[in-house]
C-alpha positions as CSV (number, residue, x, y, z in Angstrom):
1,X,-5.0,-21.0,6.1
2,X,-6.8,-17.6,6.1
3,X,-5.7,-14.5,4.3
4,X,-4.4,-11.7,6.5
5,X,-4.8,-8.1,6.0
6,X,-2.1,-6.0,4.9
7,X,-2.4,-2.2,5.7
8,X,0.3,0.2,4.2
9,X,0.8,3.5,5.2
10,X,3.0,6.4,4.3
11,X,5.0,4.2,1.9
12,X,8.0,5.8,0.0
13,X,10.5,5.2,-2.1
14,X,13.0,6.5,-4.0
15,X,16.0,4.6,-6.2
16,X,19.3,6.6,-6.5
17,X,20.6,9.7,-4.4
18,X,21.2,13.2,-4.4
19,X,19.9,15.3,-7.4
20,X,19.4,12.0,-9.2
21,X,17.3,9.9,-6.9
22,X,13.9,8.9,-8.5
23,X,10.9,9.1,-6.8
24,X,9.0,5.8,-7.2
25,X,6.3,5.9,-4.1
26,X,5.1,9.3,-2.5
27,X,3.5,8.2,0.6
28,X,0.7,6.0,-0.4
29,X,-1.7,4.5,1.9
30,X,-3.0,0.7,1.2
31,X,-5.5,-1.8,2.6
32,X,-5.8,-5.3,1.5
33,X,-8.2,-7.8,2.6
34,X,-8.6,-11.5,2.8
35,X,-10.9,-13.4,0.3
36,X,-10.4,-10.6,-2.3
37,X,-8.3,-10.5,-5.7
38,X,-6.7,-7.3,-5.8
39,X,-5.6,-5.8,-9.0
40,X,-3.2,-2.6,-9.3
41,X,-2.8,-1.5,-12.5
42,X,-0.8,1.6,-13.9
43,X,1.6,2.4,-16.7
44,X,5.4,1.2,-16.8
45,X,7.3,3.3,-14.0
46,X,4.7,4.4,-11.7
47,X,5.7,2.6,-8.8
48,X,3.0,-0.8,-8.9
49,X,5.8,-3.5,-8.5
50,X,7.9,-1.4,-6.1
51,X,4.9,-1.4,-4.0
52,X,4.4,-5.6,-4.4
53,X,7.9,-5.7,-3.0
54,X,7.6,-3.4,-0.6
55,X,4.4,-5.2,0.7
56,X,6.0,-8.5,0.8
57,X,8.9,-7.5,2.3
58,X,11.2,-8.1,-0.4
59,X,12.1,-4.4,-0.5
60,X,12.5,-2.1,2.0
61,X,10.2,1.2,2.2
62,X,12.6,5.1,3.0
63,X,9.6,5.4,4.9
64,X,6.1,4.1,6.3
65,X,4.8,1.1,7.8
66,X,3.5,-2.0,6.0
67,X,1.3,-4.6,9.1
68,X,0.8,-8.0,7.8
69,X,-2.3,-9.2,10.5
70,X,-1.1,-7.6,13.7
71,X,2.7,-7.5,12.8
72,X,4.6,-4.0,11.4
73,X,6.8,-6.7,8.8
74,X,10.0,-3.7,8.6
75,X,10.2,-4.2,12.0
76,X,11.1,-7.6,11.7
77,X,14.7,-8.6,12.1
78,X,16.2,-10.1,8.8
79,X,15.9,-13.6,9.7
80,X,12.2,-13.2,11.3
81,X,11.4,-11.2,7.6
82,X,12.8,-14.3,5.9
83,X,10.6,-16.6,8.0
84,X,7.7,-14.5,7.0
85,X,8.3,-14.8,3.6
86,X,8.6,-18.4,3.7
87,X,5.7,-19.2,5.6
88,X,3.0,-16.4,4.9
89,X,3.5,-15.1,1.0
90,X,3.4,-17.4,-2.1
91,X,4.9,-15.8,-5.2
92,X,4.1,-15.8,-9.3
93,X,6.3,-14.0,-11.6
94,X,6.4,-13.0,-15.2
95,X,8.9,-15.4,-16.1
96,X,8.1,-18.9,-14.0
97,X,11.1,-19.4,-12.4
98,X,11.2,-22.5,-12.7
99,X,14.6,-24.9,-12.8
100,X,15.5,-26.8,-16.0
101,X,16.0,-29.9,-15.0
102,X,13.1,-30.4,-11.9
103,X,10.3,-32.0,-13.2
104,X,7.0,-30.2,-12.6
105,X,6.4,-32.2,-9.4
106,X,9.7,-31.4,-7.9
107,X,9.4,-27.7,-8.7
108,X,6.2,-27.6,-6.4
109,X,7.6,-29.7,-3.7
110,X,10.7,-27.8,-3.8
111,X,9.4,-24.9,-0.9
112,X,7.4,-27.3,1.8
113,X,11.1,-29.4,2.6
114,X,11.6,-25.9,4.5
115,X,8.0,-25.7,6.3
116,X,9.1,-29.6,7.7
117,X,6.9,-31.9,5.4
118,X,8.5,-35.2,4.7
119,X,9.2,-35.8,1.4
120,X,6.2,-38.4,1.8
121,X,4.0,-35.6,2.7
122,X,5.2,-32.6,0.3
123,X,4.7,-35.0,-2.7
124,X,1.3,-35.9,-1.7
125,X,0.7,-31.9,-1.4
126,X,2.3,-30.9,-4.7
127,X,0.9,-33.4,-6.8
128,X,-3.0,-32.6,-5.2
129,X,-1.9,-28.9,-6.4
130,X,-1.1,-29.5,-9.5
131,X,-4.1,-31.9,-10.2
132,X,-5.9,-28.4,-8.8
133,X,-4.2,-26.0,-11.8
134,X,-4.9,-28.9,-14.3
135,X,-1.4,-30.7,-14.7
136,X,-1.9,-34.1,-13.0
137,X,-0.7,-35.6,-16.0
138,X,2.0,-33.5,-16.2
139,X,4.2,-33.9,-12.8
140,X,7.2,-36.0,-14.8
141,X,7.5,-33.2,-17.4
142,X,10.4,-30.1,-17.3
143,X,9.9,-26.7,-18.5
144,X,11.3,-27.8,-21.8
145,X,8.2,-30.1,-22.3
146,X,5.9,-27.6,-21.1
147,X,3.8,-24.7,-23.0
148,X,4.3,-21.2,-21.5
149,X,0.9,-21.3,-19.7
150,X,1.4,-25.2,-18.2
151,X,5.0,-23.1,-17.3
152,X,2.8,-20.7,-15.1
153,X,0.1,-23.5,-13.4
154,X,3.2,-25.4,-12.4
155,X,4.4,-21.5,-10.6
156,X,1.1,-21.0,-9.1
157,X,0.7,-25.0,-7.8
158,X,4.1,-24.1,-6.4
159,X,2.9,-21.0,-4.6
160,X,-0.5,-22.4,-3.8
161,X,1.4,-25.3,-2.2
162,X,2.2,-23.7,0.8
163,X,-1.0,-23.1,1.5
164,X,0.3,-19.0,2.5
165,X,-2.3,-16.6,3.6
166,X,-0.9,-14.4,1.1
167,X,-0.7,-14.7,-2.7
168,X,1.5,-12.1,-4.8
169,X,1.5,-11.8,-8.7
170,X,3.7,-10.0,-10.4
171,X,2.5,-9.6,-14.2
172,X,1.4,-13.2,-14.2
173,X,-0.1,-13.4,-17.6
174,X,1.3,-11.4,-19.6
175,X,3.5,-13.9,-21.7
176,X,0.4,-15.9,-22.2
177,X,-2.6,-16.1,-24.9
178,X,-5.9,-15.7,-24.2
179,X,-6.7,-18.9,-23.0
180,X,-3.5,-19.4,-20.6
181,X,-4.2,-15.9,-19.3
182,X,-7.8,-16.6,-18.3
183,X,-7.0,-19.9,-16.6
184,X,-4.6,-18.0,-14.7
185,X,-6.4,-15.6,-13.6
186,X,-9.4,-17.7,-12.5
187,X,-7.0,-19.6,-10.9
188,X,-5.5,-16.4,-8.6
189,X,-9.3,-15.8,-8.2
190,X,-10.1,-19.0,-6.8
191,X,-7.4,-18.8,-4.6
192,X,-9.0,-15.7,-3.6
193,X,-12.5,-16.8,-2.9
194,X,-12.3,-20.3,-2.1
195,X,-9.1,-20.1,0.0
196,X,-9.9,-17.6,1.6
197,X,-5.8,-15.5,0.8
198,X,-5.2,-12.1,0.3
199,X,-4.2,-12.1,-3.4
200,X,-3.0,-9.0,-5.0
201,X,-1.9,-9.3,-8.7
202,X,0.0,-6.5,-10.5
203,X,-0.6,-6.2,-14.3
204,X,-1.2,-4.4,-17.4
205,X,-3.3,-7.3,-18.6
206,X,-6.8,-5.8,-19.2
207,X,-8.0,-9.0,-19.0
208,X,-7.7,-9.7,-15.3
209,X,-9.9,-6.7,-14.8
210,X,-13.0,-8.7,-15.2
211,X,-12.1,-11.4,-12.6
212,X,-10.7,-8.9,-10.2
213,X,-12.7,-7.9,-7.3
214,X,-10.5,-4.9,-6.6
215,X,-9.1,-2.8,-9.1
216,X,-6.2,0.0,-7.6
217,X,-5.6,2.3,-10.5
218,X,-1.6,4.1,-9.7
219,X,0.3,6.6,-11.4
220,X,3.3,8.5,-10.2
221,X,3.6,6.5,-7.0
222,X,0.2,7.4,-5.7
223,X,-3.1,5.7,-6.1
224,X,-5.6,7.6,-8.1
225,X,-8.7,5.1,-8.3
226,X,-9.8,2.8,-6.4
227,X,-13.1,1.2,-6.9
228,X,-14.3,-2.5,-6.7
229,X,-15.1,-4.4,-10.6
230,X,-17.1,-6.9,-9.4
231,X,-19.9,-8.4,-7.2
């Protein structure tokens, strides 16, 4: 599946009310675009994972639009948004996610049972993307048997699984080494440029700069560079 293009506009947010209501987003504008990693970067606070959420409609904008292809997602009603989720945006996260006691093959095949794969088909699919992040020989083993960046290839198998037109990565690598950290983030590349998703990864990680195509500088809940590091 192709990416989709996700244009934001006039996004705000604010956290609290009254006199102590924090101003996390002050009516940015966004574009996204298929086939490209897109890196936003920005120091603690200035409103870069608020606008992940926002974008993949796990949190709701004060105000603004956010159109995913040719639909305005916050217009959605809450079990179409859920839908959306589930069949258009694969997620990565800081800390894995992952359950304790599923092996590494279950935890990929755990979101296609929804999409309607037998269990025939959705372990044929998990265990071709995990060979894909590197881990065929690893689809019996838990987290406990797993180093912190096997921990993130079995997340992004899982989110790659679904085959969504929309990637999202929230601080993917940063409780990795250098070596965990660049496989991931030549992984959320390829996924990128082979498959063709929308990827956008938010991070302090310096080193993802170099393998992103797209670098969206923020601070203070507006965007204050955005230029291309890449190509």
């Amino acid at each position: 599946m192709m990416g989709l293009t996700i244009t934001a506009t006039g996004i705000r947010k604010s956290f609290g009310v009254g006199a102590t209501a924090i101003r996390v987003l002050s009516g940015l504008d966004f574009v996204a675009r298929p086939g490209e990693l897109t890196l936003i970067v920005g120091p603690s606070g200035c409103g870069k994972s608020t606008l992940l959420a926002i974008l993949s409609g796990l949190c709701r904008p004060d105000a603004g639009e956010v159109t995913v292809g040719t639909t305005e997602i916050w217009n959605l009603a809450p079990r179409q948004l859920d839908a959306f989720r589930l069949q258009s945006c694969g997620f990565v996260f800081q800390g894995f996610n992952l359950f304790p006691a599923a092996t590494a093959l279950q935890q990929v095949m755990l979101p296609l049972g929804p999409l309607g794969l037998s269990r025939h088909e959705a372990m044929e699919q998990a265990r071709i993307c995990l060979e894909r992040v590197g881990l065929g020989h690893r689809i019996g083993h838990r987290p406990a048997e797993l180093s912190g960046g096997e921990k993130q290839r079995v997340a992004i198998a899982r989110a790659l699984a679904k085959r969504p037109p929309l990637l999202f990565a929230d601080e993917p690598t940063s409780a990795l080494d250098k070596e965990n950290g660049g496989a991931v983030a030549a992984l959320l590349r390829t996924a990128a440029h082979d498959d063709g998703m929308t990827v956008l990864c938010v991070s302090h990680d310096a080193r993802l700069i170099d393998t992103s195509d797209r670098v969206i500088a923020m601070e203070d809940g507006l965007i204050l560079r955005d230029s291309h590091a890449v190509g």
